[in-house]
DOTOR-437412 format. One record per residue (C-alpha): x, y, z; residue number from 0. Coordinates in Angstrom, 2 decimals, padded with zeros to 5 digits. Example, Ala and Ser with C-alpha at 12.3 -4.5 7.8 and 13.67 -1.06 7.14 Angstrom:
residues 2
ATOM;east;north;up;resi
ATOM;012.30;-004.50;007.80;0
ATOM;013.67;-001.06;007.14;1
***
This chain:
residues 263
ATOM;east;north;up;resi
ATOM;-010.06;052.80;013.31;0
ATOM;-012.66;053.19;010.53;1
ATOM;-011.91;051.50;007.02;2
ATOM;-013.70;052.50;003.88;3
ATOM;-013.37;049.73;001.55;4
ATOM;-014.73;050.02;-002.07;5
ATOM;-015.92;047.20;-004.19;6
ATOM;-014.42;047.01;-008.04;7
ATOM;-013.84;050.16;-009.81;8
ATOM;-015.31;049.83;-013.73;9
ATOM;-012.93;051.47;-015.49;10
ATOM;-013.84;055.32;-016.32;11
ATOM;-017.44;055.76;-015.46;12
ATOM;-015.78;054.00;-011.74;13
ATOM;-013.05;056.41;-011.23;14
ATOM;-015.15;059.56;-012.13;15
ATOM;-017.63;058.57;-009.35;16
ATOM;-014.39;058.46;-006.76;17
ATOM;-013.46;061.83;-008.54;18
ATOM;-016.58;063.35;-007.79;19
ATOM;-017.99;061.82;-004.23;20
ATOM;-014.89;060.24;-002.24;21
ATOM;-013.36;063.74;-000.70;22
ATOM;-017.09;063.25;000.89;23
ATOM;-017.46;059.99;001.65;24
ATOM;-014.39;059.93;003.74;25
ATOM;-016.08;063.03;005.95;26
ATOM;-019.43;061.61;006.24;27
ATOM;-017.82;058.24;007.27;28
ATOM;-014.88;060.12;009.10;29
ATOM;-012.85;057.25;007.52;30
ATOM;-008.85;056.43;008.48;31
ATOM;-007.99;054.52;006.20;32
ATOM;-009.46;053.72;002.76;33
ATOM;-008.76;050.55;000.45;34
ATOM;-010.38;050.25;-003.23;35
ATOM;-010.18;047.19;-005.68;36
ATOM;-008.34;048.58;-008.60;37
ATOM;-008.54;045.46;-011.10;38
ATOM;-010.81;046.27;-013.77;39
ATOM;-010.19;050.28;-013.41;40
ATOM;-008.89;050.67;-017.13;41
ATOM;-011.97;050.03;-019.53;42
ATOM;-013.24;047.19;-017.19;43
ATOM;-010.39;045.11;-017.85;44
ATOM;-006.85;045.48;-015.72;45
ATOM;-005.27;048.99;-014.64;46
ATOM;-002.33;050.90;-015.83;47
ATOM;000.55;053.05;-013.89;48
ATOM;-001.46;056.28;-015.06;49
ATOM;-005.08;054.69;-013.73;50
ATOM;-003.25;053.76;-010.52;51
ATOM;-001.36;056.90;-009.66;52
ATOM;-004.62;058.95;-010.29;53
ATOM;-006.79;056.68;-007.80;54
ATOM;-003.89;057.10;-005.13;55
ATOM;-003.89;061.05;-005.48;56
ATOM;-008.03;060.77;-005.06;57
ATOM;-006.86;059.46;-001.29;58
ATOM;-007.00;055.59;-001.68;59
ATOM;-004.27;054.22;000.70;60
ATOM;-004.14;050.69;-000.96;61
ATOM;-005.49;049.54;-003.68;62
ATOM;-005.95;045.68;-004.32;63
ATOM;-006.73;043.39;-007.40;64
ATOM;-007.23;040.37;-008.75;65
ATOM;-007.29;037.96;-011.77;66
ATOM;-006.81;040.61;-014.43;67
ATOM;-003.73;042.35;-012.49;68
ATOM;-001.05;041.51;-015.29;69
ATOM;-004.06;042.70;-018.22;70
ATOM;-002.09;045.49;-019.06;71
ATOM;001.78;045.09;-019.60;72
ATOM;002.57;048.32;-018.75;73
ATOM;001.68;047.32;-015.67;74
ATOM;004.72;044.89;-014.90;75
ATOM;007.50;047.34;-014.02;76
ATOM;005.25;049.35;-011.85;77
ATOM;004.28;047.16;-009.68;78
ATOM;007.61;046.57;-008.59;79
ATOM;007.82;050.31;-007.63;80
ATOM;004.74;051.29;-006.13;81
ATOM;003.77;048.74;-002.91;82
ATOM;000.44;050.59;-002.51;83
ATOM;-001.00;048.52;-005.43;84
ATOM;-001.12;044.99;-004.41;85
ATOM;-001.44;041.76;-006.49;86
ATOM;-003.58;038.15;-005.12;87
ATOM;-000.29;036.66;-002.79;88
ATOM;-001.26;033.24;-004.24;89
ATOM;000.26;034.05;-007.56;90
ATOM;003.36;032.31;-008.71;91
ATOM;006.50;033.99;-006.12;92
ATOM;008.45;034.80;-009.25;93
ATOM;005.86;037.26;-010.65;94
ATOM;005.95;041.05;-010.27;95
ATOM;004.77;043.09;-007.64;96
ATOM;003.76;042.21;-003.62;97
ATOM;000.50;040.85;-002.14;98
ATOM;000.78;042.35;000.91;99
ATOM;001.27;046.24;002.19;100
ATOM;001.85;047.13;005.73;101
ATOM;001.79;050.66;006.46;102
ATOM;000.27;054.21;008.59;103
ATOM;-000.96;057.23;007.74;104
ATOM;-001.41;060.48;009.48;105
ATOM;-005.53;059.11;010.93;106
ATOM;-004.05;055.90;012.34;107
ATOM;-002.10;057.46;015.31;108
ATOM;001.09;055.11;014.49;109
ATOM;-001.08;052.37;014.32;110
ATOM;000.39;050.10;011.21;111
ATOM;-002.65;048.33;009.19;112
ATOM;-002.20;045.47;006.79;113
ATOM;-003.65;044.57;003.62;114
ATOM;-003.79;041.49;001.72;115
ATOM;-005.01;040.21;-001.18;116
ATOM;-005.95;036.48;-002.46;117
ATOM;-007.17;035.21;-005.75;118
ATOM;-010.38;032.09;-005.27;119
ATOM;-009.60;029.12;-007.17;120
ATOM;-013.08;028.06;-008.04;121
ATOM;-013.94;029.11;-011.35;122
ATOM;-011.15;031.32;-011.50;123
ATOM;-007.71;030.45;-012.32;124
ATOM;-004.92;027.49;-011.40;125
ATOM;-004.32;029.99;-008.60;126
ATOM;-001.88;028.50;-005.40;127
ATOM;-004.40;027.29;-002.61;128
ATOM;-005.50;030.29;-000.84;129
ATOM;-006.09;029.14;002.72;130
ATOM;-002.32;028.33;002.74;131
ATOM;-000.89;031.08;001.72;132
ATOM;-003.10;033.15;003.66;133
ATOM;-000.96;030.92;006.43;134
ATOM;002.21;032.16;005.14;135
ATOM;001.24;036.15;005.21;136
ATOM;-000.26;036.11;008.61;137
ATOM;002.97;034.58;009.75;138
ATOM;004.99;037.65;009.15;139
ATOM;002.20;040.27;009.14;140
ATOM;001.49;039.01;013.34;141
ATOM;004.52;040.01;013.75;142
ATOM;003.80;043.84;012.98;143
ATOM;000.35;044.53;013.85;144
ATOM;-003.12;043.11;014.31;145
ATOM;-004.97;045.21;012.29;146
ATOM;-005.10;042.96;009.12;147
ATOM;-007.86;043.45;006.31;148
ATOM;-008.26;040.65;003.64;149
ATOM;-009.43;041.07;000.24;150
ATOM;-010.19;037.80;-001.20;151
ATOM;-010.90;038.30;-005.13;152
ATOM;-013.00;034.77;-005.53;153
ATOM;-016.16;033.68;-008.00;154
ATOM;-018.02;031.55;-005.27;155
ATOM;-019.88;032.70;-001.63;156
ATOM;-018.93;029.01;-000.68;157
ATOM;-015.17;029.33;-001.31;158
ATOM;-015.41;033.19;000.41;159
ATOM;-016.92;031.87;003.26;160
ATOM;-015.06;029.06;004.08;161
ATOM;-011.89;031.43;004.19;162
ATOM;-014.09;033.63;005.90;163
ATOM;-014.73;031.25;008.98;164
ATOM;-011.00;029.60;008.38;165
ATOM;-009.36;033.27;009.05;166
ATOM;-011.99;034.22;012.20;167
ATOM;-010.37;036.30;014.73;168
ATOM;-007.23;035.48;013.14;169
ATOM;-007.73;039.14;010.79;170
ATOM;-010.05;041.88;011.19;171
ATOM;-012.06;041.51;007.95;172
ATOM;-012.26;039.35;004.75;173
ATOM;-014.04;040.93;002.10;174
ATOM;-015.02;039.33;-001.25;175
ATOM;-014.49;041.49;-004.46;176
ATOM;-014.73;040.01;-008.21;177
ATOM;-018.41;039.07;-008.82;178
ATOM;-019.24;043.30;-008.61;179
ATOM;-022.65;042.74;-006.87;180
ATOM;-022.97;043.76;-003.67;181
ATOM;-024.17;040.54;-001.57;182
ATOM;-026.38;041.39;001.79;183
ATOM;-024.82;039.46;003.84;184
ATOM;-022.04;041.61;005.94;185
ATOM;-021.71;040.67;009.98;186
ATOM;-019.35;040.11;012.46;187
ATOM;-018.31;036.79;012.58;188
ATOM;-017.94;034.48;016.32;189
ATOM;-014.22;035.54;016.79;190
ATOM;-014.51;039.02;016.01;191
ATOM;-013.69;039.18;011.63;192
ATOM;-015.63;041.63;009.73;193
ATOM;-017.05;039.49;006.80;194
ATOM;-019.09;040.47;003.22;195
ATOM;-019.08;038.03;000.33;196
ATOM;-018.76;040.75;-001.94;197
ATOM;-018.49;044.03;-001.33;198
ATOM;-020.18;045.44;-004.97;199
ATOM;-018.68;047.64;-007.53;200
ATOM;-018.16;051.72;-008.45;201
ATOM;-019.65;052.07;-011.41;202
ATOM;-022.44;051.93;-013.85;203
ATOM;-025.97;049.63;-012.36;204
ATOM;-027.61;049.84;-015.59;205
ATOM;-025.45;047.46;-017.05;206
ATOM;-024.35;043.48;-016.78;207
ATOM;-021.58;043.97;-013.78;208
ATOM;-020.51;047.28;-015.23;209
ATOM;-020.36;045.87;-018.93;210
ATOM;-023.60;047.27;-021.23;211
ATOM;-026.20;044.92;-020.88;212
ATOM;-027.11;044.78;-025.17;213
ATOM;-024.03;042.81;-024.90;214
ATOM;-023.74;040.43;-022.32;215
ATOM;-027.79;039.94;-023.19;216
ATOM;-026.94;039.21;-026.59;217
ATOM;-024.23;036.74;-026.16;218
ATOM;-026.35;034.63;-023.62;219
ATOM;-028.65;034.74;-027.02;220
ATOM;-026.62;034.43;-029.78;221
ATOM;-023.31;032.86;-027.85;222
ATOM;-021.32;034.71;-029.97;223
ATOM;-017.97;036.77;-029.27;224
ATOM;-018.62;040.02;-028.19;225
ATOM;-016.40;042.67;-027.60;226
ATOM;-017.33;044.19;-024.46;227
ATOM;-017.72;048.26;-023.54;228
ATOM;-018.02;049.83;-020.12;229
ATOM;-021.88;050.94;-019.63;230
ATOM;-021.85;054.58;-018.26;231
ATOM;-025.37;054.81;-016.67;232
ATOM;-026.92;055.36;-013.30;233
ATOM;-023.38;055.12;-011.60;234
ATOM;-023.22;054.53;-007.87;235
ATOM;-020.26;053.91;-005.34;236
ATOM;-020.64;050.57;-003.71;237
ATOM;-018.74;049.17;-000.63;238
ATOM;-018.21;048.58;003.14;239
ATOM;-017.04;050.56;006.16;240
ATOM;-015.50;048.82;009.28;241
ATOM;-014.97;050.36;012.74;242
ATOM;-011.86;048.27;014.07;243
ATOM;-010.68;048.00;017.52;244
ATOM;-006.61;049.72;017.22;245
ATOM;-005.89;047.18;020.31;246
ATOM;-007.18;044.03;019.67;247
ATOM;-007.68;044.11;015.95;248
ATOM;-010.82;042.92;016.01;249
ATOM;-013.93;044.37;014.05;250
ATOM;-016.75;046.30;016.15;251
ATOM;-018.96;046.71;013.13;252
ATOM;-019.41;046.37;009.57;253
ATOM;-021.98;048.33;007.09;254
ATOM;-022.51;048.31;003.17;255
ATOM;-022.80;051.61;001.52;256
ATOM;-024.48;052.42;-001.34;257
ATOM;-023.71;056.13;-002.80;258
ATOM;-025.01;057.14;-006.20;259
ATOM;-022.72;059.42;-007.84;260
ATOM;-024.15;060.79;-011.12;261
ATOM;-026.10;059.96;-014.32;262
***
């Protein structure tokens, strides 16, 4: 089974770069199943039912988040009705939506793949403690299948790697998400788990992790408030694709990708 997995999506200048290359990326990587990190996909900052349904018609399967999933208000309801958009599991019980989404599609030959998503708790957020909860999932999801991909939305490689090597051969791949720069560090760890510390971002490079650099530049400066905008320059499509073993679960290979998509 191959995933395509996609690193953040920066609000517009993100989704028109899955608009115009993903129909192609999926044939050039003859991907089954494909998995995007949704979080900041409305003007850098959360995503909204509209945002959401538009990146599941472009052929995403899942789409996973983070620490601004509840940005948006709108968003509140809907996650309760669509399971393909996922919040971090280690979020209070009692909030909306699911961290976890088991399904197939018409590439996996009834093979069922999981995805699940966890928020870091180092520089983050008061988030619930991530190696246990990742516990809790796996103890229902191993019931279903083995084909299990993680998406752990954390600040620091330590933290990613440590839940990296605590969840070897356990799931088929952790992949880091949040910091939106693509680390170069992807392998296959002892017990067969696909592993990146962050998989990178779709969206615009000539900026401060999507945001325009005069900005962030100028608040390092000045430390003043700034209010941020979405840079929309030199936009590329950044992420991983993993060829998993349907029996065993475990990960053959991993590869970072690196697709620019327009000007």
């Amino acid at each position: 089974m191959i995933v395509l997995f996609l690193g953040d999506i920066i609000g517009g200048p993100g989704r028109r770069c899955l608009e115009k290359d993903l129909d192609a990326l999926i044939r050039e990587e003859k991907a089954d199943v494909v998995i995007a990190n949704g979080e900041n996909a409305a003007g850098g900052i959360g995503i909204t039912p509209e945002i959401s349904d538009t990146l599941l018609n472009l052929g995403i399967d899942v789409i996973t988040s983070g620490n601004h999933i509840f940005k948006k208000k709108e968003i509140f309801d809907y996650l309760n009705k669509e399971p393909r958009l996922i919040k971090p599991a280690n979020y209070p019980p009692d909030t909306p939506g699911n961290g976890c989404y088991i399904f197939s599609n018409k590439k996996t030959n009834g093979h069922e793949i999981a995805v699940f998503n966890l928020c870091g708790r180092v520089f983050i957020d008061n988030f619930d403690c991530p190696f246990r909860i990742a516990d809790k999932v796996l103890s229902f999801i191993s019931k279903r299948t083995q084909i299990v991909i993680l998406d752990f939305h954390a600040e620091v490689t330590s933290e990613k790697m440590a839940i990296g090597w605590y969840l070897d051969g356990r799931v088929s791949a952790v992949i880091g998400t949040h910091t939106h720069v693509q680390t170069a560090d992807e392998r296959i760890l002892n017990k067969g788990t696909a592993y990146i510390s962050d998989a990178g971002m779709c969206g615009p490079r000539n900026s401060v992790i999507g945001v325009r650099k005069e900005i962030i530049v100028d608040r390092f400066i000045n430390m003043l408030p700034q209010r941020f905008s979405v840079a929309d320059s030199d936009n590329w499509i950044s992420g991983v694709v993993i060829d998993i073993d349907e029996e065993t679960g475990k990960s053959r290979s991993i590869k970072r990708i690196n697709r620019k998509a327009y000007d």
